[in-house]
N, CA, C and O of each residue as an XYZ file, in Angstrom:
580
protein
N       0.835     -1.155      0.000
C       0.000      0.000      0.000
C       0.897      1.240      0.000
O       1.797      1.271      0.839
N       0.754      2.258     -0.842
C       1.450      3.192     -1.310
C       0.636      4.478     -0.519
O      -0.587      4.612     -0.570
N       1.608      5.447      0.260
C       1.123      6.252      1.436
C       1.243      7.722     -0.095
O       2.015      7.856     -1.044
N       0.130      8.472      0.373
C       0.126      9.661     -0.399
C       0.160     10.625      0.588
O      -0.442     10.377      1.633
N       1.115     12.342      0.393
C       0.407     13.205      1.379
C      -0.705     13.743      1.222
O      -1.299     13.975      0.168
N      -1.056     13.984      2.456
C      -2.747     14.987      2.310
C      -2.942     15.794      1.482
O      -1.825     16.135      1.092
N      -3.703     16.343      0.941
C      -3.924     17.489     -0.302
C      -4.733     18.062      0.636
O      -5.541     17.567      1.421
N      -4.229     19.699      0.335
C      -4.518     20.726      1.654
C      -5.509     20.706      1.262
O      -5.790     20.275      0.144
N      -6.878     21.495      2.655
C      -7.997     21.412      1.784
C      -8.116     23.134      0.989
O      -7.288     24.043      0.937
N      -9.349     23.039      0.520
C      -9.901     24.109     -0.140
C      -9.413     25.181      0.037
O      -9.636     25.429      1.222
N      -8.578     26.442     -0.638
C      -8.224     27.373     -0.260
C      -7.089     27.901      0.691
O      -6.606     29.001      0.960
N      -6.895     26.618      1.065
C      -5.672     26.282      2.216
C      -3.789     26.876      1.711
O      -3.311     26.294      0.737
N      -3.305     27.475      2.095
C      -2.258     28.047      1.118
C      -1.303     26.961      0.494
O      -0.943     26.129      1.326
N      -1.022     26.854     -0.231
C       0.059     25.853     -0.796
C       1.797     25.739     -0.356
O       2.194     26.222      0.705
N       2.398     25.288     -0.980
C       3.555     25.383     -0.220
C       4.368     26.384     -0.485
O       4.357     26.670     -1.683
N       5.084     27.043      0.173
C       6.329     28.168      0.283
C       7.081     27.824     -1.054
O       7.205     26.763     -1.667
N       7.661     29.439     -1.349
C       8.485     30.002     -2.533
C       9.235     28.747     -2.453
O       9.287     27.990     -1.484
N       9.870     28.606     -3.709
C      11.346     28.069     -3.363
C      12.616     28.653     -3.231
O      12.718     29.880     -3.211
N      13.476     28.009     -3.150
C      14.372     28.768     -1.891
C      15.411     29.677     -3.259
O      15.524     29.221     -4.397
N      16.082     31.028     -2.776
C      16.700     31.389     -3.765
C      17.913     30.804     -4.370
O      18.581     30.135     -3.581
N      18.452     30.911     -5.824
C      19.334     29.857     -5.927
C      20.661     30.810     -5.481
O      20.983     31.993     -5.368
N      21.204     29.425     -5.305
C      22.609     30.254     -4.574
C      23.444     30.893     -5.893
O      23.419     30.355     -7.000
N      24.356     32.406     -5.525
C      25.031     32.729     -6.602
C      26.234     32.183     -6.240
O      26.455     32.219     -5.029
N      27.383     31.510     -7.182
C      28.239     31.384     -6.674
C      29.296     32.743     -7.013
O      28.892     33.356     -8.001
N      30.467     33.291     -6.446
C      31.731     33.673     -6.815
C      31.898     34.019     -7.941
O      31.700     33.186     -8.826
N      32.263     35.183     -8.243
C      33.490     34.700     -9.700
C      34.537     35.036     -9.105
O      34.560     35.980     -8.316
N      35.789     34.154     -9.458
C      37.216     33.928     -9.336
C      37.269     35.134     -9.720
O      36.673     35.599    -10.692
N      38.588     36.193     -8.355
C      39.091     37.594     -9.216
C      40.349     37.378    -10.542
O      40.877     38.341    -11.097
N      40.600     36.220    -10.809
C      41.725     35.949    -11.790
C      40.902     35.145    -12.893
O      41.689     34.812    -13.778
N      39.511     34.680    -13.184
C      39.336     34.107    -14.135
C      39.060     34.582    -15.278
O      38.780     33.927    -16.283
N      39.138     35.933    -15.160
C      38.943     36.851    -16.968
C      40.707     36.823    -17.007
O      41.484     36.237    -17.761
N      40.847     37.392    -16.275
C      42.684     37.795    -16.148
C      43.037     36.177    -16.927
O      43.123     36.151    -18.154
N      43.170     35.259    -16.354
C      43.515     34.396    -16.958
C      43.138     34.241    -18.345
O      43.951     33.966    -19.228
N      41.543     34.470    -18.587
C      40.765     34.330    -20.096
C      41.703     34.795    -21.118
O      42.288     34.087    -21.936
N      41.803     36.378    -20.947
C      42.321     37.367    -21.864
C      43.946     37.238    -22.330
O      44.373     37.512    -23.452
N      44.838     36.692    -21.042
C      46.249     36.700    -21.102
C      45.673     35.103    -22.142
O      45.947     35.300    -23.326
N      45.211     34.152    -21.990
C      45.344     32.734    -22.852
C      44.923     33.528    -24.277
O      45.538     33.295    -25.318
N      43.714     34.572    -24.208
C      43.522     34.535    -25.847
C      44.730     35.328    -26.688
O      45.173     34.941    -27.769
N      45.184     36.563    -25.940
C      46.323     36.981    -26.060
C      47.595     36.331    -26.457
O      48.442     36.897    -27.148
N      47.712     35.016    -25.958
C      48.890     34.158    -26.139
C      49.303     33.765    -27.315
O      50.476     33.605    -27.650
N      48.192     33.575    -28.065
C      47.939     33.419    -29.394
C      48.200     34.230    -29.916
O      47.093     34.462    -30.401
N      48.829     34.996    -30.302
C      49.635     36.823    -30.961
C      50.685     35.501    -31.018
O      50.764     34.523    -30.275
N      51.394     35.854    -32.116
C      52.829     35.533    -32.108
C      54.084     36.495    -31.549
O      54.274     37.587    -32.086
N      54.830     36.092    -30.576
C      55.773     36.430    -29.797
C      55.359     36.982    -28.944
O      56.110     37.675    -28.257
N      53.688     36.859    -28.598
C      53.486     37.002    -27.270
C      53.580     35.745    -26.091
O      52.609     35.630    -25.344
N      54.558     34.956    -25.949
C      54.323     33.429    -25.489
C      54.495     34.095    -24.015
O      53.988     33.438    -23.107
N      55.042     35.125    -23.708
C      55.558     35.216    -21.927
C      54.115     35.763    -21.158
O      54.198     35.945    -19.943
N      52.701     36.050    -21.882
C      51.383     35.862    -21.811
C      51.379     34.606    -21.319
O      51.567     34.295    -20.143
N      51.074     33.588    -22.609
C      50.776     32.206    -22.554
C      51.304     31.693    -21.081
O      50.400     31.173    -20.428
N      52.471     31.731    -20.485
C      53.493     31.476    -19.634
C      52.459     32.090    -18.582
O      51.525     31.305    -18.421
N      52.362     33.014    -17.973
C      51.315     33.693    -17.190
C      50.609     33.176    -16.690
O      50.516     32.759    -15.536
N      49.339     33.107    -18.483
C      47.821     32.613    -18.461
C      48.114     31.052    -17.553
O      47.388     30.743    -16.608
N      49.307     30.150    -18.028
C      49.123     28.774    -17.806
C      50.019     28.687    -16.495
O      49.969     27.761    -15.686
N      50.675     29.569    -16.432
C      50.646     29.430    -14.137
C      49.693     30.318    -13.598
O      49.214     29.935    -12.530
N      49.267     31.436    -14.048
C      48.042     32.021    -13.230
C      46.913     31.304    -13.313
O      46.007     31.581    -12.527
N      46.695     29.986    -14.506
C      45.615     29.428    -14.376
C      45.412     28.536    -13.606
O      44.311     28.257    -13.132
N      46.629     27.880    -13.347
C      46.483     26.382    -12.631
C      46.864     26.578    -11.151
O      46.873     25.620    -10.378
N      47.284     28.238    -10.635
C      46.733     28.493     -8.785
C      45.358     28.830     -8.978
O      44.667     28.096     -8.272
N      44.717     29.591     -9.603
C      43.337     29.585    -10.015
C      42.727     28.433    -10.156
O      41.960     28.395     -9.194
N      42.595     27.457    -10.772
C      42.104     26.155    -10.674
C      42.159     25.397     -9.383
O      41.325     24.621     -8.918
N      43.524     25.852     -8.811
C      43.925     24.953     -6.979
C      42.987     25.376     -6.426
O      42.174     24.716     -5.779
N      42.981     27.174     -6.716
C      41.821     27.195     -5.500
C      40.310     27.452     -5.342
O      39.605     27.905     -4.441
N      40.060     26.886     -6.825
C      38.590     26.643     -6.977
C      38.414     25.021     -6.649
O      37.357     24.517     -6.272
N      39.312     24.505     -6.808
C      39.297     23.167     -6.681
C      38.805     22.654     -5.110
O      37.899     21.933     -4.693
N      39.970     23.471     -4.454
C      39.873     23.543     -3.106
C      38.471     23.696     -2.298
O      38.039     23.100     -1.311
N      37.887     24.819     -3.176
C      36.084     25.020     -2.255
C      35.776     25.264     -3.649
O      36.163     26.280     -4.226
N      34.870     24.068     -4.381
C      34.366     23.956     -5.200
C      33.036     24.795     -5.036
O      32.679     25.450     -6.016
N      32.344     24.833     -3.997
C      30.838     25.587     -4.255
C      31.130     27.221     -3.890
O      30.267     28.028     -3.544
N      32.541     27.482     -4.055
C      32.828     28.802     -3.982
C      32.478     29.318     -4.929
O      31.705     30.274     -4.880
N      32.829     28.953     -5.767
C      33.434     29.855     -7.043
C      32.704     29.942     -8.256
O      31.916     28.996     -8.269
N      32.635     30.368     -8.892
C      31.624     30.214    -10.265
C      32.355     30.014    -11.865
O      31.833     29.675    -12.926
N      33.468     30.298    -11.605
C      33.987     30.923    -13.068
C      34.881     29.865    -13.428
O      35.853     30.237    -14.085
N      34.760     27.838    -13.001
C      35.783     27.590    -13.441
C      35.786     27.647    -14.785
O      36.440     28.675    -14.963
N      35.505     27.249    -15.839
C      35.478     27.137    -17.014
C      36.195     28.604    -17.580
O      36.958     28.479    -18.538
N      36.091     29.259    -17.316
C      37.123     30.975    -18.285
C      38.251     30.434    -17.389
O      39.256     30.720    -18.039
N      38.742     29.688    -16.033
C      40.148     29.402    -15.898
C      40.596     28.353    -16.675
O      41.684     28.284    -17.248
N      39.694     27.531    -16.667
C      40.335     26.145    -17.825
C      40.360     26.568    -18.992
O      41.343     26.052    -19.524
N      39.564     27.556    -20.067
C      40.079     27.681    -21.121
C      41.280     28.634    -21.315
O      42.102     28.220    -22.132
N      41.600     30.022    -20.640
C      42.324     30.276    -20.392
C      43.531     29.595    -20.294
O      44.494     29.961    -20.968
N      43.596     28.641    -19.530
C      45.147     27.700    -18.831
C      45.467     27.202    -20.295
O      46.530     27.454    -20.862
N      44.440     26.472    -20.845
C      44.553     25.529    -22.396
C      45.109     26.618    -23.238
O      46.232     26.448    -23.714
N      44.350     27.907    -23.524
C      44.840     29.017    -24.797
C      46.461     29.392    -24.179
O      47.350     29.773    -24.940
N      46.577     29.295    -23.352
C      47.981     30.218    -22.770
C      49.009     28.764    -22.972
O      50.065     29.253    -23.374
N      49.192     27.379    -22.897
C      49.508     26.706    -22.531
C      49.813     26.431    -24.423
O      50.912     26.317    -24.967
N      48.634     26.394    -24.985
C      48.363     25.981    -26.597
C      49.585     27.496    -27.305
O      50.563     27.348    -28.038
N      49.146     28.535    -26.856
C      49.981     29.926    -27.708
C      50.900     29.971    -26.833
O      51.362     31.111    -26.886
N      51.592     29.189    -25.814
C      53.408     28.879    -25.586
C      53.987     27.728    -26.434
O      55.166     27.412    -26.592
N      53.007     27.250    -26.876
C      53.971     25.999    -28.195
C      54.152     26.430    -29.423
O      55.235     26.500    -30.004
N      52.728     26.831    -29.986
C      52.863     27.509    -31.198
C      53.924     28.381    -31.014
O      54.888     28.183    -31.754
N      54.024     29.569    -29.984
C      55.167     30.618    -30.236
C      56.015     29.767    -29.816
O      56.719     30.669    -29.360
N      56.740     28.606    -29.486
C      58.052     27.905    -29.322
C      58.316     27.858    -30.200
O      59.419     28.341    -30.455
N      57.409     27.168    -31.473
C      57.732     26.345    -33.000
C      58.110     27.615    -33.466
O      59.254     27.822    -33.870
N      57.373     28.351    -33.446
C      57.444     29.640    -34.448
C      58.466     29.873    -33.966
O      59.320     29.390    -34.709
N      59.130     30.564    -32.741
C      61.000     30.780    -32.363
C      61.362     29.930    -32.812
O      61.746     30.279    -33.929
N      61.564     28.639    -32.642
C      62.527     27.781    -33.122
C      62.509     27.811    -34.732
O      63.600     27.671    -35.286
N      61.198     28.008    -35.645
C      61.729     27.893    -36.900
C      62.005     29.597    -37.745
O      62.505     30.009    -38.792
N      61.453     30.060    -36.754
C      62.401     32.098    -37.122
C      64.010     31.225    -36.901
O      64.621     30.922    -37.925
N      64.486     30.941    -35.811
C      65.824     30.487    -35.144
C      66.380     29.663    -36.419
O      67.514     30.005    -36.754
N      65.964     28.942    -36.962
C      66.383     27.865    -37.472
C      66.718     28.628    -38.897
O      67.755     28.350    -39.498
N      65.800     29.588    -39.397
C      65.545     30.113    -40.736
C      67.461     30.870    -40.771
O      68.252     30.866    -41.714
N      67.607     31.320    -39.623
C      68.522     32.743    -39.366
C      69.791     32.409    -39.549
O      70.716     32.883    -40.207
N      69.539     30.684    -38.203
C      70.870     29.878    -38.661
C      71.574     29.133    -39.844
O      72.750     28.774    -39.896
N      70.637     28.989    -40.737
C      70.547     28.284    -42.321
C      70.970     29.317    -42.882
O      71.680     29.046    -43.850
N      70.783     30.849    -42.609
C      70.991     31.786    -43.865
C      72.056     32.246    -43.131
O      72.525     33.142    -43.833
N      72.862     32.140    -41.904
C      73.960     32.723    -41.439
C      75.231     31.506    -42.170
O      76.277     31.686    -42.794
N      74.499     30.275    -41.712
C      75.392     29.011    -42.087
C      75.564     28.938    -44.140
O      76.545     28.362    -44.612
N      74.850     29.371    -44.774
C      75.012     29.177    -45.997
C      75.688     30.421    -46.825
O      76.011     30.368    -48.012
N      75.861     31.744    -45.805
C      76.614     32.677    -46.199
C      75.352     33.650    -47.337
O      75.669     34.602    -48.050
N      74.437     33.265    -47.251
C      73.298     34.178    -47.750
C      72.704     35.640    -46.780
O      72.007     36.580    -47.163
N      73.086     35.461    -45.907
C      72.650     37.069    -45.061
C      73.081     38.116    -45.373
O      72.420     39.155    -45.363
N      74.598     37.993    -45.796
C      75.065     39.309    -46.318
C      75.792     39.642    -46.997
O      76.751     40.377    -46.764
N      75.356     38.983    -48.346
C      76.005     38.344    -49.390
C      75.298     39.983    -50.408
O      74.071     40.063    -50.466
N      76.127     41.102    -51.094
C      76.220     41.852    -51.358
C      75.603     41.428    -53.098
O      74.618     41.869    -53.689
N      76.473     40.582    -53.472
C      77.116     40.297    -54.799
C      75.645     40.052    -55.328
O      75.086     40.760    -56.166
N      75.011     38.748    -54.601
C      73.509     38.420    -54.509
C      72.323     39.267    -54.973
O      71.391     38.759    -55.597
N      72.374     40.610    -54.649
C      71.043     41.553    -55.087
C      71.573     41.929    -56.861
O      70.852     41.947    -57.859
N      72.874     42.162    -56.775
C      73.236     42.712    -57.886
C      72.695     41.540    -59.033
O      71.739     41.664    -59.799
N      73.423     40.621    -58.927
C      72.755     39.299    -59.240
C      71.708     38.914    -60.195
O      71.644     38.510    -61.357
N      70.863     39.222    -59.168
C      69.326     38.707    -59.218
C      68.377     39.916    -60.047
O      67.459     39.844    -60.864
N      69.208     41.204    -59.295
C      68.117     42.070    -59.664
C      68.625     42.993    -60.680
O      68.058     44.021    -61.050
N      69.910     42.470    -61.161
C      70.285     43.260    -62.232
C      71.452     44.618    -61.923
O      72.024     44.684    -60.835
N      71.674     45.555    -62.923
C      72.663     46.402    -62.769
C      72.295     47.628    -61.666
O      71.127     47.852    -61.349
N      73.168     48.215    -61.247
C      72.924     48.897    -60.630
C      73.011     50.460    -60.899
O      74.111     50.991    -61.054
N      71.746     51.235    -60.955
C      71.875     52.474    -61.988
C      71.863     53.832    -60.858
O      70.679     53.993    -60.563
N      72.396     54.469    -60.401
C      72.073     55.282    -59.211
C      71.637     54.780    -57.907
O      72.292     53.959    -57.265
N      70.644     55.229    -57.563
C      70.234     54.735    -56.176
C      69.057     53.595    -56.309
O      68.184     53.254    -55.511
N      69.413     53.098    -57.761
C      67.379     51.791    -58.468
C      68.466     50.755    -58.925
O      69.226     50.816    -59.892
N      68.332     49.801    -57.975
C      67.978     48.586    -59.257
C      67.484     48.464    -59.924
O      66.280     48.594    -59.706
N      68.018     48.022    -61.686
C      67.210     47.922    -62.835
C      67.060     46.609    -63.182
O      68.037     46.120    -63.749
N      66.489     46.178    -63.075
C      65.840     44.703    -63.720
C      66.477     44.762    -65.394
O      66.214     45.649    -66.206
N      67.536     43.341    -65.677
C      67.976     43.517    -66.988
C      67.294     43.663    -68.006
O      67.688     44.358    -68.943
N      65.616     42.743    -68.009
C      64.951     42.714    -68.934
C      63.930     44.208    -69.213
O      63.234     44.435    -70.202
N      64.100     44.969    -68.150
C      63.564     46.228    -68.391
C      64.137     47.012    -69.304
O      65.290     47.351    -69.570
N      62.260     47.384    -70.043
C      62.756     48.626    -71.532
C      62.409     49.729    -70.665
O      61.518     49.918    -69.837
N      63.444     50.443    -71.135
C      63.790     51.895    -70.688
C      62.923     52.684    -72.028
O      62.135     53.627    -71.952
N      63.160     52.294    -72.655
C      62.315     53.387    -73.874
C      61.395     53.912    -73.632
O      61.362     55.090    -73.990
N      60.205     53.368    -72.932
C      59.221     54.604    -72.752
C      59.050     54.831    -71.306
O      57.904     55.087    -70.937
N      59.986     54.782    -70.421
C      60.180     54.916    -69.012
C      59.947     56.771    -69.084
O      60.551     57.454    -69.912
N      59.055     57.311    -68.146
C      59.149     58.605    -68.369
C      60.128     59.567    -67.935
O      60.591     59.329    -66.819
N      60.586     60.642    -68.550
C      62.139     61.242    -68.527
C      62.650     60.372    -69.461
O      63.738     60.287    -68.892
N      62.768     59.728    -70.318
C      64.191     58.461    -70.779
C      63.975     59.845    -72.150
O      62.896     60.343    -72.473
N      65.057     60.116    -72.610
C      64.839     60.834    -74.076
C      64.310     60.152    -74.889
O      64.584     58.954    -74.803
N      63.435     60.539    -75.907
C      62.226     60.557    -76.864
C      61.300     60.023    -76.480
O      60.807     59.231    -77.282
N      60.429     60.201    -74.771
C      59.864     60.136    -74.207
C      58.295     61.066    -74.566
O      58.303     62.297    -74.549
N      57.570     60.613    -74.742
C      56.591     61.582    -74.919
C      56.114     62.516    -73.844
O      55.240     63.346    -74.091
């Protein structure tokens, strides 16, 4: 036999509001963290990234710590990920700027003079002239219209 409660009678008030919902916190570092991770992502901004991904993960300790504190974990976890993600990308990217600098220092192409003349032809005053360039109707050249 299955017990039911009473149904108030007629007019009888019903039951009380429900209760307000609790607000939680926002973390004072979880935009701070947000903005330095999206930031990180700039190239040669990695000492952001570096920041975002230790300011994120004491931020995370101490939401972790009193979980019904806080409200904002999620802008610290993506944050920690963007700052953590734009310190690798800007590693690769240093290392292959680095790598580009050492190839053109090591192959004697950085400051190789002879090279522009070269490529881009004679050298007429302060212009490189491209060899295959007609001067004939260049304006100023005599019998110039």
């Amino acid at each position: 036999m299955s017990y039911l409660p009473p149904q108030p009678a007629w007019g009888a008030p019903g039951p009380g509001p429900a209760p307000a919902p609790i607000r939680l916190r926002e973390h004072e570092k979880g935009t701070t963290v947000l903005v330095l991770g999206f930031l990180s992502l700039v190239p040669l901004l990695f000492p952001l990234g570096i920041a975002a991904w230790v300011m994120g993960n004491r931020a995370a300790k101490e939401i972790d710590a009193d979980r019904w504190a806080w409200g904002n974990r999620g802008s610290v976890v993506v944050g920690r990920l963007l700052g953590a993600v734009g310190t690798i990308l800007n590693g690769i990217w240093v290392g292959l700027l680095a790598l580009m600098v050492a190839l053109l220092l090591v192959t004697g192409r950085a400051n190789d003079q002879n090279s522009i003349t070269e490529h881009e032809g004679a050298q007429v005053g302060a212009f490189a002239v491209h060899p295959d360039a007609d001067l004939t109707h260049a304006v100023g050249a005599p019998g110039a219209v």
